[in-house]
C-alpha positions as CSV (number, residue, x, y, z in Angstrom):
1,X,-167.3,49.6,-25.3
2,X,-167.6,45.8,-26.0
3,X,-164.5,43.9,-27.9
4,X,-164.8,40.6,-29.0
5,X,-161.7,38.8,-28.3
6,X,-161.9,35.8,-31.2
7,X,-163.7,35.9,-34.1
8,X,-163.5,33.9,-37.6
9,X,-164.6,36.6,-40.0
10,X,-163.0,37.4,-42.7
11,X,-164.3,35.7,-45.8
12,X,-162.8,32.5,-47.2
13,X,-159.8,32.9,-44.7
14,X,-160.7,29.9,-42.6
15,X,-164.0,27.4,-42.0
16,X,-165.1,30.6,-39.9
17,X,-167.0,32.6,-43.2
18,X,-167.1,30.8,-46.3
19,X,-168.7,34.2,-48.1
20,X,-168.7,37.9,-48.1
21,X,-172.4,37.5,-47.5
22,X,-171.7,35.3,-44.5
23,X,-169.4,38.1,-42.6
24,X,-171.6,40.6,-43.7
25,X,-174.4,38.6,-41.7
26,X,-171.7,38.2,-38.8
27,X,-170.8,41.8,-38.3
28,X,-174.6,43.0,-38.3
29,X,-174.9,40.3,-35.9
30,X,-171.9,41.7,-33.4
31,X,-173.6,45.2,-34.1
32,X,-176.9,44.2,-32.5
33,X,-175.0,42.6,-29.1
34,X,-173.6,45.8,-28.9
35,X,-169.7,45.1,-29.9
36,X,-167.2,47.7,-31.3
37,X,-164.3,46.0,-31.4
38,X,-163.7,42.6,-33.3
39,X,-160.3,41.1,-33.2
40,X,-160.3,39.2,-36.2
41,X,-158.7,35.5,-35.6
42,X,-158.2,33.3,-38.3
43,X,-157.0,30.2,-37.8
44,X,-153.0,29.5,-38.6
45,X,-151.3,25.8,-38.3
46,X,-147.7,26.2,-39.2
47,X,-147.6,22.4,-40.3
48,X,-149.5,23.0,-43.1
49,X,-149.2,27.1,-43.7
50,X,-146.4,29.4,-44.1
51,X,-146.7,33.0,-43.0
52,X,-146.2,34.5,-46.4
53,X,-149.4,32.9,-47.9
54,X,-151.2,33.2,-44.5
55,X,-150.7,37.2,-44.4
56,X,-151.6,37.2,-48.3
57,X,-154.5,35.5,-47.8
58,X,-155.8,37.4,-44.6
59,X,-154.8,40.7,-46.6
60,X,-156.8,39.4,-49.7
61,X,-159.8,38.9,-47.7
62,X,-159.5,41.7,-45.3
63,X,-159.2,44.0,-48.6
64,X,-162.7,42.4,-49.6
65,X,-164.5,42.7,-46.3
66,X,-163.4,46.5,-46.2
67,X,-165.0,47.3,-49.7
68,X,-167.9,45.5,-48.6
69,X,-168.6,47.7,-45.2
70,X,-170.8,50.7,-46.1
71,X,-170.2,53.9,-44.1
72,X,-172.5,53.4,-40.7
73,X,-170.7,50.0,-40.1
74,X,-167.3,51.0,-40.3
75,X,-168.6,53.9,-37.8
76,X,-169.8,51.7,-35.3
77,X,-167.2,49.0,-35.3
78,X,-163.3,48.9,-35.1
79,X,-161.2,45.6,-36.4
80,X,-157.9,44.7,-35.0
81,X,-155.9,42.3,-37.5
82,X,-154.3,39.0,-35.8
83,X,-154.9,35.5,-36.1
84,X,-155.5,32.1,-34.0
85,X,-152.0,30.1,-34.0
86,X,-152.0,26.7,-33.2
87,X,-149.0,25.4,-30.5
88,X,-146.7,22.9,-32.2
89,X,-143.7,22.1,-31.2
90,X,-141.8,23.6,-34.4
91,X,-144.0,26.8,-34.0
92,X,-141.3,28.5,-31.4
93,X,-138.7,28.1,-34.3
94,X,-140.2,30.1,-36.7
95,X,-137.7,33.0,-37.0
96,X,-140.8,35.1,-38.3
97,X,-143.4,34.5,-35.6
98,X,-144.0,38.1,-34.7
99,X,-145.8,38.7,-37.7
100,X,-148.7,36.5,-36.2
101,X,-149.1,38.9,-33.7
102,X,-152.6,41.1,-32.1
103,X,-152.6,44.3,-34.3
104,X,-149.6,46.4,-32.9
105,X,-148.8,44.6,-29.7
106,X,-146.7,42.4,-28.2
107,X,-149.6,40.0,-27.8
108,X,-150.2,36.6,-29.7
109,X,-153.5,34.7,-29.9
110,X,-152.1,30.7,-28.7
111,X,-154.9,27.9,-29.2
112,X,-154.0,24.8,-27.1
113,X,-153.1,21.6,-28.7
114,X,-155.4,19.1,-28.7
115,X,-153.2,16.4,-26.9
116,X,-152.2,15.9,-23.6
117,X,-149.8,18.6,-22.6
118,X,-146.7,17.6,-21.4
119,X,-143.3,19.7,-20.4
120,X,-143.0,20.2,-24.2
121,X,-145.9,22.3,-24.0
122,X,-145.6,24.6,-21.1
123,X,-141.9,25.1,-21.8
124,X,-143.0,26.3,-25.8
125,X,-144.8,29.3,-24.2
126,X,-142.2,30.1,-22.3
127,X,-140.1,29.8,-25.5
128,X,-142.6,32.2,-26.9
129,X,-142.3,34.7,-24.3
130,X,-138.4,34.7,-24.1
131,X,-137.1,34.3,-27.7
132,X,-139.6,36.5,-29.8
133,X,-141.0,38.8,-26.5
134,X,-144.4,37.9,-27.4
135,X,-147.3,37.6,-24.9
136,X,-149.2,34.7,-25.3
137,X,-153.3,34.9,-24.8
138,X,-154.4,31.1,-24.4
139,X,-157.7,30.4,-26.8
140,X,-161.1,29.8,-25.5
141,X,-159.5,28.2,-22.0
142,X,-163.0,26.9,-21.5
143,X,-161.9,24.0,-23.7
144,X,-159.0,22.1,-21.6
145,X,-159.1,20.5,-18.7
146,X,-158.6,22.9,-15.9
147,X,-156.0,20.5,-14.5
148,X,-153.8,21.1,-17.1
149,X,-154.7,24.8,-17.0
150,X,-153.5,25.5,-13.5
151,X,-150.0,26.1,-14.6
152,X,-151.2,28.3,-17.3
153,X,-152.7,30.6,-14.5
154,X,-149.8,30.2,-12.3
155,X,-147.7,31.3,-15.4
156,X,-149.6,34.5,-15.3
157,X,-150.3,34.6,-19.0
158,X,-153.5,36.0,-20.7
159,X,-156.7,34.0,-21.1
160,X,-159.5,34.2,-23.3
161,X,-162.8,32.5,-22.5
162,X,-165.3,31.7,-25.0
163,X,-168.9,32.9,-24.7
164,X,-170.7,29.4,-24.8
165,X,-169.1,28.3,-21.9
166,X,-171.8,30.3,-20.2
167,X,-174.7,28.0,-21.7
168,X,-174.0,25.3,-19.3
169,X,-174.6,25.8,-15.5
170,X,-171.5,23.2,-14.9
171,X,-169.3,25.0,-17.4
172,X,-170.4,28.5,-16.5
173,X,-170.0,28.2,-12.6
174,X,-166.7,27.4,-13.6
175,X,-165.5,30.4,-15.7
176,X,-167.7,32.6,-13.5
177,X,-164.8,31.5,-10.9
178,X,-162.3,31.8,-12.9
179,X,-163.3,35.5,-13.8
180,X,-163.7,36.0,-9.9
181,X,-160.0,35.1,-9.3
182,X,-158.5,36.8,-11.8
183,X,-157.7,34.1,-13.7
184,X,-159.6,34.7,-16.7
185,X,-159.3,38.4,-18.5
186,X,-161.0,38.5,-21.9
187,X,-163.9,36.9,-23.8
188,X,-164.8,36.3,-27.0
189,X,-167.2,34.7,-29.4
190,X,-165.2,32.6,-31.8
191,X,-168.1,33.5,-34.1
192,X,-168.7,30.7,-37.4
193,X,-170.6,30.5,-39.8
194,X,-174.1,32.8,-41.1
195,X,-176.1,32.6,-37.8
196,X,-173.9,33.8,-36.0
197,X,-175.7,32.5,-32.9
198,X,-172.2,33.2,-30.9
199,X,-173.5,36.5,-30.4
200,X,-176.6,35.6,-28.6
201,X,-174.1,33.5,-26.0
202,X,-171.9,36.7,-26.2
203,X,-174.9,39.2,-24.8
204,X,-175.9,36.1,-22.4
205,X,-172.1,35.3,-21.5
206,X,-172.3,39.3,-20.3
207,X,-175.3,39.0,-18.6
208,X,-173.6,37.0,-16.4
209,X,-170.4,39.0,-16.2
210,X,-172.1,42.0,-15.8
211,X,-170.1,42.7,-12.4
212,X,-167.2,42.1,-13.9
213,X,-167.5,43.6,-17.7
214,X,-165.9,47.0,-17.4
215,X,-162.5,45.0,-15.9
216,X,-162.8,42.7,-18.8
217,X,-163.2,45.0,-21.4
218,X,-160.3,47.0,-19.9
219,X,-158.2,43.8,-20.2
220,X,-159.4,43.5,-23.7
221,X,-158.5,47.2,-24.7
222,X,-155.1,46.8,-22.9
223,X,-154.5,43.5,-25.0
224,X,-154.9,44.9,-27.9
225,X,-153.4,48.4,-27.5
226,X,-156.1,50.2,-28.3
């Protein structure tokens, strides 16, 4: 089984698929590298969304991409609702945060902000951990500078590595390491747009993981309480 850990599918939900045609294309795309498992990410910045119109929205266009699937997709591939949620520092106040969360877990998709972390930062996932017993999986970890992301390993939270890191030698020796330690647990393609050419990193991302793909995909499974 192969689960894709971040994906921007659903149609007109985010800049991920601006058409049914587009996820369509997507989903035969995850097919093909072999994926059964998608868990679908959209993006959510609470500065400029509320959860109400965010969960109407992702509902409106799940509804769509459902009705769209003929029979022998929807047997080969399983989606798990959630959703990308940016860190700001009001985000740990929302009383309704939960909501946000990976299918029927106690897990939350976090993307990093993209500023220099400070105390505020670390101490919000904490916040996150204590005051609504979510489990925060970092985003496409690949992204930050690993000195900033040494506390995030020693805070032993989840972390989610995208595929293209694995197209660079400098960037792939890296994660490879981070894999090796235990560090990293889960991967994903954070798919966009009608090519889809995530999913060619995705099969080559595996390729290289291919010692250490059944442990990832049980992380993946476990994350997502399937």
């Amino acid at each position: 089984m192969r689960i894709d850990m971040h994906s921007h599918i659903l149609p007109g939900c985010d800049h991920g698929s601006d058409s049914l045609e587009t996820s369509l294309a997507q989903i035969k795309r995850a097919v093909e590298a072999g994926v059964s498992v998608i868990h679908l990410s959209s993006h959510y910045y609470h500065h400029s969304d509320d959860i109400d119109s965010f969960l109407k929205r992702r509902k409106r266009c799940y509804d769509k991409l459902m009705a769209a699937l003929d029979d022998e997709t929807k047997s080969k591939i399983r989606f798990v609702l959630g959703a990308e949620v940016t860190l700001e520092v009001e985000l740990v106040e929302e009383p309704r945060l939960r909501e946000l969360k990976i299918g029927d877990t106690d897990n939350i998709l976090i993307e990093m902000p993209d500023m220099r972390w400070s105390d505020w930062t670390y101490n919000a996932l904490y916040e996150i951990e204590v005051k609504h017993n979510l489990k925060p999986l970092i985003a496409h970890v690949d992204r930050y500078d690993q000195k900033q992301c040494e506390k995030l390993y020693e805070m032993g939270l989840n972390v989610q590595v995208n595929a293209s890191a694995f197209t660079s030698i400098f960037t792939r020796s890296k994660m490879m390491k981070l894999f090796r330690e235990e560090k990293a647990h889960v991967i994903g393609s954070d798919v966009h747009g009608k090519e889809a050419k995530q999913y060619d990193q995705y099969e080559k991302a595996l390729h290289y993981l291919r010692d250490y793909e059944d442990g990832i995909m049980r992380n993946a499974a476990r994350i997502l309480g399937i």
